[in-house]
C-alpha positions as CSV (number, residue, x, y, z in Angstrom):
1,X,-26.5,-12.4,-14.5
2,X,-23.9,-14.7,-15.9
3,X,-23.5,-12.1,-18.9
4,X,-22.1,-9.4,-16.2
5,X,-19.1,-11.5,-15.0
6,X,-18.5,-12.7,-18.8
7,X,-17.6,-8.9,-19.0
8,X,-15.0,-9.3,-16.0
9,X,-13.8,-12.4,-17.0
10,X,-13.3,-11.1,-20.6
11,X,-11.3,-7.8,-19.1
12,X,-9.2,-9.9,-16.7
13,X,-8.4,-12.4,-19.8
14,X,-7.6,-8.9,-22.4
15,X,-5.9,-7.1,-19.2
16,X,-3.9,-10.5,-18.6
17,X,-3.2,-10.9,-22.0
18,X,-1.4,-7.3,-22.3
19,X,1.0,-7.8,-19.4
20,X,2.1,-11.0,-21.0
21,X,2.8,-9.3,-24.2
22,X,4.3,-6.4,-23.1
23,X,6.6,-7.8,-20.4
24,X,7.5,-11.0,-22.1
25,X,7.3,-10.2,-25.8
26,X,7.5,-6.7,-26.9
27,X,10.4,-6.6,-24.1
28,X,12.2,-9.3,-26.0
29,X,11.9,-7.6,-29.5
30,X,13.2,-4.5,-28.3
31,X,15.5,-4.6,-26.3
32,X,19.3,-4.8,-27.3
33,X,20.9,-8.3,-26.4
34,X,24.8,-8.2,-26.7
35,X,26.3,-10.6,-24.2
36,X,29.8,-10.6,-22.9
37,X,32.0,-11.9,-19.8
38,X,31.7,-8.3,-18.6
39,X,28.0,-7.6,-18.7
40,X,28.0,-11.4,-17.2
41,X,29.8,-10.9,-14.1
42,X,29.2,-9.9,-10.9
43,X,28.1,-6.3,-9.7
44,X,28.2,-4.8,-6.1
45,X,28.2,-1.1,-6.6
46,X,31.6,-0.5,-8.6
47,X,33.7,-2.8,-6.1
48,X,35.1,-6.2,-7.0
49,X,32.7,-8.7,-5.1
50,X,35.0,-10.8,-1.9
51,X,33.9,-14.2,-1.2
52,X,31.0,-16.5,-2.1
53,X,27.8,-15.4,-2.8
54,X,26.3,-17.4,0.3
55,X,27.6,-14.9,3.4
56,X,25.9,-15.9,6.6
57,X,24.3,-13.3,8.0
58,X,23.3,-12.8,12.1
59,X,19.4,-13.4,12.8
60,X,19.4,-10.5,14.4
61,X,19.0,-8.3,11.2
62,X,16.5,-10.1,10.3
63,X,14.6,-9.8,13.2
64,X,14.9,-6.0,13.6
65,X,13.8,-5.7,10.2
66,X,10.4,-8.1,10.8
67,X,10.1,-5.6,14.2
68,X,10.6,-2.3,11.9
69,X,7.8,-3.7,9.2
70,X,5.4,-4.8,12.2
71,X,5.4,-1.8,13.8
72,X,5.4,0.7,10.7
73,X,2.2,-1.8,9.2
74,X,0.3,-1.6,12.4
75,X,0.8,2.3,12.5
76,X,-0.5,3.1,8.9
77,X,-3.7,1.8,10.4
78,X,-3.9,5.2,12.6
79,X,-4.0,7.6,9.8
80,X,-7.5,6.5,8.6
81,X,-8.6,6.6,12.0
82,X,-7.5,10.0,12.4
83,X,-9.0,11.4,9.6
84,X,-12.6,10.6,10.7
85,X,-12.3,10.5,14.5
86,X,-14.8,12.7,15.0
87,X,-17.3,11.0,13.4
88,X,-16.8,7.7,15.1
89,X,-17.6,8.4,18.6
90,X,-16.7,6.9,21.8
91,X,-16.5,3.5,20.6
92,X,-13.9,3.9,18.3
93,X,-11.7,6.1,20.8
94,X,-12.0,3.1,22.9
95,X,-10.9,0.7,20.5
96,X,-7.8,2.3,19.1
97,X,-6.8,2.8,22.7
98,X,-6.8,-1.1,23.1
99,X,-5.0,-1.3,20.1
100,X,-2.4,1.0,21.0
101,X,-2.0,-0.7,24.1
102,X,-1.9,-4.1,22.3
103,X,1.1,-2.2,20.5
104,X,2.9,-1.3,23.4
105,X,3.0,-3.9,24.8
106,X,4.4,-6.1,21.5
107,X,7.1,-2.9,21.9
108,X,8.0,-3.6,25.4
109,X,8.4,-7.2,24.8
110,X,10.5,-6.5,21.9
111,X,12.7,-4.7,23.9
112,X,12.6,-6.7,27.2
113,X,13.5,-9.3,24.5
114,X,16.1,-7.0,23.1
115,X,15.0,-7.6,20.0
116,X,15.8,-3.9,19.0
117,X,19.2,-4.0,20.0
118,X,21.5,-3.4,16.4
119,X,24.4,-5.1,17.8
């Protein structure tokens, strides 16, 4: 029994081992490394960077992003259900209706909230 997961172990360690190398070593030995003020400085798509590096940005963002990745999460979980909806039955129509209300709701408080407002 204890052989079986010497196996695993001994992949994880070899498979552990080959990301190391690769990413840290191998990366290091061929890649070229020729260092100037230039190369150095700061990059924002061609244009000379304005101001400090700590710009304070409004929550706001932030929250409308966290909203955006909640909602998009919560509806991957449809797809599966979709594809074998016919072979669930009633009970599982019944349950992704509660969750779709459970959604909707989270969605009108977001917006009661006005959390979705890009202002």
């Amino acid at each position: 029994m204890a052989a079986d997961y010497a196996y695993v172990l001994f992949f994880l360690i070899i498979g552990a081992l080959f990301v190391v190398f690769n990413i840290d070593i191998l990366s290091r030995l061929i890649r070229p490394s020729k260092p100037n003020p230039t190369k150095l400085s700061t990059y924002e798509c061609g244009e000379d960077p304005i101001g400090g590096p700590w710009l304070r940005i409004h929550v706001r963002y932030y929250l409308f992003a966290l909203v955006f990745i909640i909602f998009a999460v919560e509806t991957v979980f449809l797809f599966p259900w979709a594809i074998v909806y016919r072979s669930l039955g009633l009970f599982a129509f019944v349950e992704m209706m509660i969750f779709i209300v459970i959604l909707l709701i989270g969605l009108a408080y977001a917006w009661a909230t006005g959390a979705l407002e890009w202002v």
